[in-house]
N, C-alpha and C positions, 0 to 999 in steps of 0.2 A: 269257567268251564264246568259242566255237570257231566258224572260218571254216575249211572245207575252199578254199583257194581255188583249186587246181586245177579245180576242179567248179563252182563260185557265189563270188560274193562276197557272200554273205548268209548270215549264222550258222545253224548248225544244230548245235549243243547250249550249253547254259551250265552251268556247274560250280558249285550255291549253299553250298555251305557249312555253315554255320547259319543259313543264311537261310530257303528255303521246301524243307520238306521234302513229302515225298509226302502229300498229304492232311494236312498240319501248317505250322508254320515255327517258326523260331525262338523261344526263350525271353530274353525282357530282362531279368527279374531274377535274373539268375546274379550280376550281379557286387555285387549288393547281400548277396544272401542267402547267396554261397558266403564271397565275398574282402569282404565286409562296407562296402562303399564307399555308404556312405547316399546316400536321393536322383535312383538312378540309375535305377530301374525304369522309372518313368513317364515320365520323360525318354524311355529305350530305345523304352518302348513309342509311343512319338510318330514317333520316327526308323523306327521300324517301318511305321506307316503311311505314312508317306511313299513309303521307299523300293519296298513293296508297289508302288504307284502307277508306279511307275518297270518294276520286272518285268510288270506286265498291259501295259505298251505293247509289250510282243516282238511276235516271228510266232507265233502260237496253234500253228506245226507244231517249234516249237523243244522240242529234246528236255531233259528237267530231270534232271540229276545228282545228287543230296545228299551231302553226308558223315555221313548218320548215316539208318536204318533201324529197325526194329521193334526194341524192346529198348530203349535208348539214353531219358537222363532229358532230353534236350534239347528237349523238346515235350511237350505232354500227351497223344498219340497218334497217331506214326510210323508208317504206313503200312509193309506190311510189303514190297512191291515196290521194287526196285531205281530203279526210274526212272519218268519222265511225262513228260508236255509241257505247256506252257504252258496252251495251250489248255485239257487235261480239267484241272486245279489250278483255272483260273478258275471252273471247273463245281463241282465240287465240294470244292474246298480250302472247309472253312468260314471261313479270313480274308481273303476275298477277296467274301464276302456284303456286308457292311458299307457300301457304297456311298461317300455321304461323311460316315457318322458315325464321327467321330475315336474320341469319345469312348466309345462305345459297343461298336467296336474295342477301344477301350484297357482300358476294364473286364474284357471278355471275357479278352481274353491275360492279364493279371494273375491272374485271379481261377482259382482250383483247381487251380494249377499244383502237380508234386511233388514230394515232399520232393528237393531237392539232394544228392546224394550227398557224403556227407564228401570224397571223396578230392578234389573238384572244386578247392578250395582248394589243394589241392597242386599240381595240374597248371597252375593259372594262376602257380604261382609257377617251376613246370618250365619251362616257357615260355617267364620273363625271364632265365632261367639260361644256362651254358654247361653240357653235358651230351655226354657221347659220342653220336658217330652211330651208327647202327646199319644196315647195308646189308642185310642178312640177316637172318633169326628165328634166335636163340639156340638151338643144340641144347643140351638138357639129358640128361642120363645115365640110362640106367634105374635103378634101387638093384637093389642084391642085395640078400636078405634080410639079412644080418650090417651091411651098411651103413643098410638103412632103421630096425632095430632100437637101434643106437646113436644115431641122429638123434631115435630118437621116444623112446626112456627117457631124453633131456637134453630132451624137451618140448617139438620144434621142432612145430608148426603144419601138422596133417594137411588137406589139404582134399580132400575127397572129390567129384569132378566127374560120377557115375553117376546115372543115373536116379533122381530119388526112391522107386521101388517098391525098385529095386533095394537102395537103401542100408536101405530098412527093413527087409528079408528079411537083413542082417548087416551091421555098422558096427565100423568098429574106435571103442575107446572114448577118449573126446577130440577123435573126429574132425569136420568143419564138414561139410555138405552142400550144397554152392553147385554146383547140376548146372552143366555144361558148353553151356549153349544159349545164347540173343541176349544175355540177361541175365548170363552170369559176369562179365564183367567189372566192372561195375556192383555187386555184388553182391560181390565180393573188393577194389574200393578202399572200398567203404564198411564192411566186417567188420575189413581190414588195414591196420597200419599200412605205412610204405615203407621201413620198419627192420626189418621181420619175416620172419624168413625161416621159406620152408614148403616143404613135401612135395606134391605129386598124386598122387590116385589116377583115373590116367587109361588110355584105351588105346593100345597104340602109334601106331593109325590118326588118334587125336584130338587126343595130344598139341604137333604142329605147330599147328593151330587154336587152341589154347586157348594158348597161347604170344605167339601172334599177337596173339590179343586182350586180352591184359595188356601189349603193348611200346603198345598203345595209349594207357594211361594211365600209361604210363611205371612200371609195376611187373613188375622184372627180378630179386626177391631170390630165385626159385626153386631149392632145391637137388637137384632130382631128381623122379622119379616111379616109383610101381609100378601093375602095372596088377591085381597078385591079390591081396587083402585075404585071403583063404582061406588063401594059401598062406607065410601071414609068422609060423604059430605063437603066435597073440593069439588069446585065445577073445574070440569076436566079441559082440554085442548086437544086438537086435532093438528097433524101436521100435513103439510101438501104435497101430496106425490104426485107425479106429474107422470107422461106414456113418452114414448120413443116421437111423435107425432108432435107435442108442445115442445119440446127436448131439443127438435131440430129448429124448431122457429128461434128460439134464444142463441144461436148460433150466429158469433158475425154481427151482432146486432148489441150496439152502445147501451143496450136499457139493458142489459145482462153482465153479469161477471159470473162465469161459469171455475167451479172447482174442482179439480180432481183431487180426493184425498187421498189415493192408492200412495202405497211407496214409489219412491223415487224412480228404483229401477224398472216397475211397471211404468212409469211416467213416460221413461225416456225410451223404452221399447214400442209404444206407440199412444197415442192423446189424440181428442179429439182438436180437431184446429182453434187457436183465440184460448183455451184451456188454462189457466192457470195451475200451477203446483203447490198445493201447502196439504203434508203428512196431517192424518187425523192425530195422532200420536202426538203432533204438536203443532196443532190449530190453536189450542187455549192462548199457548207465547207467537201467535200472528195473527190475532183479532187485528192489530192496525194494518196489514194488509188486506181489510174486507171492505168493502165501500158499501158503507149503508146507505147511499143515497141510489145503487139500485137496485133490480131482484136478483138475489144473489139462487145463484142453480148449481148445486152440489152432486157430484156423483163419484162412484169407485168402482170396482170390477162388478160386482152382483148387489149390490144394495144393502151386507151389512154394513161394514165400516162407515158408509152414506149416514147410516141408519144414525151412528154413535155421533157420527159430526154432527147432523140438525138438533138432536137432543144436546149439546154442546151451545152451540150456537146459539140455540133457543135461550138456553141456561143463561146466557150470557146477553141476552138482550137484543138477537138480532130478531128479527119476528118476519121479514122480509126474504124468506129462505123456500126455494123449493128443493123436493128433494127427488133425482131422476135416477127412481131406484131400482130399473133395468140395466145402468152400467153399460160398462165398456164390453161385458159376457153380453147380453142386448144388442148395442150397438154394431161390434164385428159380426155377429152373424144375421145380419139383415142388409152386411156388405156396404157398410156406411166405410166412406173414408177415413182415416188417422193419417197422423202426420208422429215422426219418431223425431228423437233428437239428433239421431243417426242422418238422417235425411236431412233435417235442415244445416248439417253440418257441409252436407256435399253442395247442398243449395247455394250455399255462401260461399 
């Protein structure tokens, strides 16, 4: 809680933490499902409603802080604004409906939560460690060409941080596509290990940001960055996106294996029919469920995650891959069918 108290002695902001984020709050079963500590969730989710109970007694005009925003796997859906107050969170935060059922509460926060990000396990153990301070963001070096070329013919871990359109229209080959937005970070602890070191392909103006948002999870092994893929003397590759129009012809049809890489619980909320399920987050450990003997047609809600799976893929040898990077955001609003897992449960 913050007191200006030249001014009032009555607070006017509080700093939550992972407590109540902007139209969300906290997740309790991290520390079961990341750092494996059985038994804790529900427990959490109990000390949850409690403490709720404790934050509605504020001033409704106290201003609300978080430590985490849109992007971020701490809640099922982060508000993308910086801040609130007490007040509208009681309005509209949906954990704060629940009146006095505990239980009902507690079902709700457990239930649909997403996949944990690998790295999350790491960081709780960063944590309990001693670890250099860091006062400052790391400057890292630009490569010259003769240096980026000797880093990358020994295999060091290209990650390319450009627009998805962009990296389709030329990719260097090997390299990861984890664009540069809310999401990178999130999306390079769970790709990377904290032993791996890698390259960016980033721009001078971004590189400071994207820097920043890895000293967040404590991944420092970067060894440099370029910011022109054109200009490093590698003939480049293109990947295949494909429109809503070829998207449906692969439907139902033997010469396709179509993927969803969305999380589970957008899977099972509604899929396109014939659809397979394999998490981008952990496509790498279910290469044997790909069949490279047809075209394999990959999609996710809007076309990042798509995006991270073909450069995956690619990485890994499949070459047979389109990518349908209008998603399921695409799909339902041009009033195309889905099939849920809800449904097929009543079906049978």
């Amino acid at each position: 809680m913050l007191t200006d108290h030249p001014a009032s002695d009555k607070p006017v902001m509080v700093f939550t933490g992972d407590f109540v984020f902007v139209g969300d709050i906290g997740r309790p079963d991290l520390l079961e499902k990341a750092a494996g500590i059985k038994g804790t969730k529900e427990i959490g989710a109990k000390q949850m409603f409690q403490s709720l109970k404790k934050f509605e007694a504020l001033p409704e005009y106290v201003q609300v802080w978080s430590a985490h925003g849109a992007g971020s796997a701490c809640g099922k859906a982060l508000g993308a604004v910086h801040s609130s107050t007490v007040g509208y969170e009681k309005i509209r935060n949906w954990a704060f409906q629940y009146g006095n059922d505990e239980q009902g509460f507690v079902d709700f926060l457990l239930a649909d939560q997403p996949e944990p990000p690998k790295y999350f396990a790491m960081m709780k153990h960063l944590n309990k460690v001693n670890r250099p301070l860091l006062v400052e963001v790391p400057k890292h070096a630009k490569m010259s060409k003769e240096e980026f070329l000797s880093a990358y013919n020994k295999g060091i871990t290209v990650i390319d941080t450009r627009n998805k359109f962009e990296f389709a229209e030329g990719f260097l080959p090997g390299s990861l596509n984890i664009q540069g937005n809310n999401s990178f970070s999130t999306w390079m602890g769970w790709l990377l290990n904290y032993q791996q070191q890698f390259i960016l392909v980033a721009g001078d103006k971004t590189i400071v940001d994207l820097t920043r948002k890895l000293m967040r999870i404590g991944m420092d092994n970067m060894l440099g960055y370029v910011t022109d893929v054109a200009s490093l003397g590698i003939e480049l590759e293109k990947s295949e996106v494909i429109n809503l129009a070829k998207f449906k012809s692969t439907i139902n049809n033997d010469n396709y294996q179509i993927i969803d890489v969305r999380g589970l619980t957008e899977f099972e909320a509604g899929h396109v029919e014939g659809a397979e399920h394999i998490f981008v987050g952990t496509l790498v450990q279910n290469l044997k469920m790909i069949n490279k003997k047809k075209q394999v047609v990959i999609h996710c809600q809007a076309g990042d995650r798509s995006a991270i799976a073909f450069s995956l893929l690619h990485k890994y040898g499949f070459k047979n891959v389109w990518n349908y990077a209008g998603g399921m955001k695409e799909w339902v609003a041009s009033n195309e069918a889905t099939v849920s897992e809800r449904q097929m449960a009543c079906a049978i």
